[in-house]
N, C-alpha and C positions, 0 to 999 in steps of 0.2 A: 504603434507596435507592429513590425515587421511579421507576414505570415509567408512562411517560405512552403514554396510546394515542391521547388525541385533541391536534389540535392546540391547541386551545383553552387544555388546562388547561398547556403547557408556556408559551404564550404569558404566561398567567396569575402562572406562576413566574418570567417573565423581568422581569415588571412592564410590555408592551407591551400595545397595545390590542387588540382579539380579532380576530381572524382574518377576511377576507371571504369563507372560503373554508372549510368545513371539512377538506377534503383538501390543502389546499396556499397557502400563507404566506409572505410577504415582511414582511422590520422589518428598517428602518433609523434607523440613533444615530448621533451623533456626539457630540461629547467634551462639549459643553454640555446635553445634554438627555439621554443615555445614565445610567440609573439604574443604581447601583453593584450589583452583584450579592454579595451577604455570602457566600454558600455552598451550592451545589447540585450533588447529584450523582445522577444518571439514566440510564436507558437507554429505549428510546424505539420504536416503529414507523414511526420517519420517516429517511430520506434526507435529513442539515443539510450546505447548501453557506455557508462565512462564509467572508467577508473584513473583515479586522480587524484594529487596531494595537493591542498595551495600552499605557496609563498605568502601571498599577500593575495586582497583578494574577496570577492564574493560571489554565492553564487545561490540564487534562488527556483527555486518551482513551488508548486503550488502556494502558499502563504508563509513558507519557512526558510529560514538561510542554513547552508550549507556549513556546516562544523569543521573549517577551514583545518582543525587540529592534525584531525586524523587521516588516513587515507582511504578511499572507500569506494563501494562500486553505487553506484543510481542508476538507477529506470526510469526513460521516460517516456509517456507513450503519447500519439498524437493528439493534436490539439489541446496538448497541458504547457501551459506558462511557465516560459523560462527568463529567467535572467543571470547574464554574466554583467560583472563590475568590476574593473581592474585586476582580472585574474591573471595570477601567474603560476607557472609552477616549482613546487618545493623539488621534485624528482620525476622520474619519469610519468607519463598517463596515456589512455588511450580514448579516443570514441569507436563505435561501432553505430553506424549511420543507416536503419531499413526502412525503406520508404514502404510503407503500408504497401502496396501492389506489387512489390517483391513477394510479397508472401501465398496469394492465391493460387491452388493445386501443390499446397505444400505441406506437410502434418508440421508446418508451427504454423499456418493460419489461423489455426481454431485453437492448438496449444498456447501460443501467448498470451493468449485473453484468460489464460486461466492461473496465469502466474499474479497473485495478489501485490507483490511488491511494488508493480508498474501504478499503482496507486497510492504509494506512501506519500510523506507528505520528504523532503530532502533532509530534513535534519532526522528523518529514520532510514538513512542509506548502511547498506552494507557493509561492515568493518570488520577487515581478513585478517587470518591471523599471516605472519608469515608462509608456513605449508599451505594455507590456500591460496593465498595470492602465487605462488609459484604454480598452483593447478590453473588460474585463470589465466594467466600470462604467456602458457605452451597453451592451453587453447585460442588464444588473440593471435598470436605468432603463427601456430597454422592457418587461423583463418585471412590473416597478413599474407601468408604466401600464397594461398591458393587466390585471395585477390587480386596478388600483383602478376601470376604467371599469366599466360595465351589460354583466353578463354575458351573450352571444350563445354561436349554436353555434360560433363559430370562434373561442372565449377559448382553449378547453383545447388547441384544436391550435396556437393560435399561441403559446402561453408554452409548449407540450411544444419548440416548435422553437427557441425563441430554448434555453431549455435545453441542446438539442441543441449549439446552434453552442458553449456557455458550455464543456461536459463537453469538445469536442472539443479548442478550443482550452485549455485546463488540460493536455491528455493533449500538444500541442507545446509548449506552456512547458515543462513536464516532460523534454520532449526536450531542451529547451536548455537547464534549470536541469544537466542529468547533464554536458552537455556541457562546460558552462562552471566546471563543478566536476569536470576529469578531474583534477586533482592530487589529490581527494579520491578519488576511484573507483580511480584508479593504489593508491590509498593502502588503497582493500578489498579491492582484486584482491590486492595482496600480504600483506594481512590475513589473506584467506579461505584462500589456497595455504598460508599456515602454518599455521594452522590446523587443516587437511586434515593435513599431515603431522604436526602433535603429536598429533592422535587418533588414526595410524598407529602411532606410537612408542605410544601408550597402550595400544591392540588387544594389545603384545606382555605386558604385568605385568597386563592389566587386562579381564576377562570385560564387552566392549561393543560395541551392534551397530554397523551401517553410520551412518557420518555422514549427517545429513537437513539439506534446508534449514532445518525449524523448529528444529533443535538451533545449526548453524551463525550463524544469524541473532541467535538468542538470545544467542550469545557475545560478539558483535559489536555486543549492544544497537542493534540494528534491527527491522525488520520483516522478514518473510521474502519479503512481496512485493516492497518497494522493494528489499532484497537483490539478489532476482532478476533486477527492472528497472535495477538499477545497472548492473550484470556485464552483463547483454544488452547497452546501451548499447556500454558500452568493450569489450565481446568478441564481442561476436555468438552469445554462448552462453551459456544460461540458467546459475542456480547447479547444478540441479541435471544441468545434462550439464557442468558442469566439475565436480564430482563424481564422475560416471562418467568422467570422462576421467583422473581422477588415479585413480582405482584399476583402471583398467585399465595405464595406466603401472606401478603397481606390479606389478599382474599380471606384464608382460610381461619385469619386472625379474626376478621371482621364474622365470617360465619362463623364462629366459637359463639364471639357473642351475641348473639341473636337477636338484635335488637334491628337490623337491617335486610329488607328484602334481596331480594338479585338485582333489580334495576339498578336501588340506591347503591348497591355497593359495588357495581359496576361502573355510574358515575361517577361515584367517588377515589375511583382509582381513576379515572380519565377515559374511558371506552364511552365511543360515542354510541355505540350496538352492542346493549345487553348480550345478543345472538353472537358476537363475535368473541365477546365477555366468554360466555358458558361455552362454547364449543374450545375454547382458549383451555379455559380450564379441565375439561374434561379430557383433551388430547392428555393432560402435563399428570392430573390426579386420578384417570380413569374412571370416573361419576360426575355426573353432573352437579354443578354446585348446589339446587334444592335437595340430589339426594345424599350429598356429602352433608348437607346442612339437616336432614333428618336424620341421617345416624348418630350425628353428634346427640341432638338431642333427646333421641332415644337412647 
């Protein structure tokens, strides 16, 4: 597997022209002039923004393929695994190519680490509706031109900005792709709650720790960040405080019935530290579980 660090030599593999830029890259195709890609697969020191439709074609990162269907934007950030396979394209597409040291003494150094999508897995990339793809496409095209004019001191700041406005509005599409797919999200909410409880039922035949989002996610063949950002959406609470919120429910199941101390019923939900057990619980119930467990029975 090919690891490109400059951008030159990935452009080189893409069959585009080089770069005016050693830090930071724009290429655009469309269906007539887009050179087929046979097969490459890479990991990279660069932050790749595309939007893009295939013909024919595939195209992977992390464990997932690319939903050839639709047309869509993906993130991807460095050192995440790519693969192209026969790709062509259905219509126009773009890359936006940042090599990680483009960005230092820049307010999107420490912003893009904060954008969660740069972690999805590709078959949860961004699907525009028409009006937004018209908003992403004047800001590719400004940032196309100010790449291609006579570099001054105010290139790097005004394509760091239009970036800026690009990542932000991706982060409310995102808001409204979850939205407008709550039958899909209804559909992991009651996914994830069984879930939760079949690893519960398992805990009892079966020596296993506490359910984590990357185990949960993985079940569910997602990512764990879009996991996360689903369930935020439709519940206002991450995966992993619905999490804690189901095993403190069982908790509270187990101390009703009172046939179990704190230890045991911290084991048996999977907490390897009683102490992390009760202080768990008491952040979520505000008492600690022996005095939640005295009131009851008082």
């Amino acid at each position: 597997m090919k690891h490109f660090k400059k951008i030159s030599d990935l452009h080189e593999a893409l069959g585009v022209k080089p770069p005016e830029h050693p830090l930071f890259s724009v290429a655009y195709g469309e269906r007539d002039n887009c050179t087929s890609i046979s097969e490459l697969e890479f990991f990279s020191e660069f932050y790749i923004i595309g939007f893009k439709k295939l013909k024919s074609g595939q195209m992977l990162y992390g464990k997932t393929k690319y939903d050839h269907d639709l047309g869509s934007m993906s993130f991807i950030k460095p050192q995440q695994k790519v693969s192209f396979r026969n790709m062509e394209l259905e219509e126009k597409g773009f890359l936006i190519i940042i090599h990680k040291d483009f960005l230092p003494g820049t307010s999107l150094y420490n912003e893009i680490k904060k954008y969660s999508y740069f972690d999805y897995e590709v078959n949860e990339a961004l699907h525009l509706s028409p009006a937004e793809e018209n908003i992403i496409w004047n800001l590719y095209f400004s940032i196309e031109k100010e790449y291609n004019n006579n570099t001054d001191e105010h290139s790097k700041a005004i394509i760091i900005s239009h970036l800026d406005s690009m990542l932000k509005y991706a982060q409310r599409f995102y808001k409204r792709q979850f939205i407008h797919r709550t039958e899909l999200t209804g559909a992991t909410l009651t996914r994830f709650n069984a879930l939760l409880a079949a690893n519960f039922e398992e805990r009892k035949s079966k020596d296993i720790g506490l359910p984590t989002v990357a185990s949960m996610a993985e079940k569910m063949h997602i990512s764990p960040r879009y996991l996360t950002d689903l369930l935020k959406e439709e519940t206002g609470k991450t995966a992993l405080e619905l999490i804690h919120l189901f095993l403190i429910g069982e908790a509270k199941n187990m101390l009703t019935g009172g046939d179990m101390n704190i230890s045991e019923i911290s084991t048996s939900l999977g907490f390897e530290n009683p102490t992390y057990f009760s202080r768990l619980f008491k952040k979520e119930v505000g008492s600690a579980p022996n005095k939640f467990k005295d009131r009851l029975l008082n």
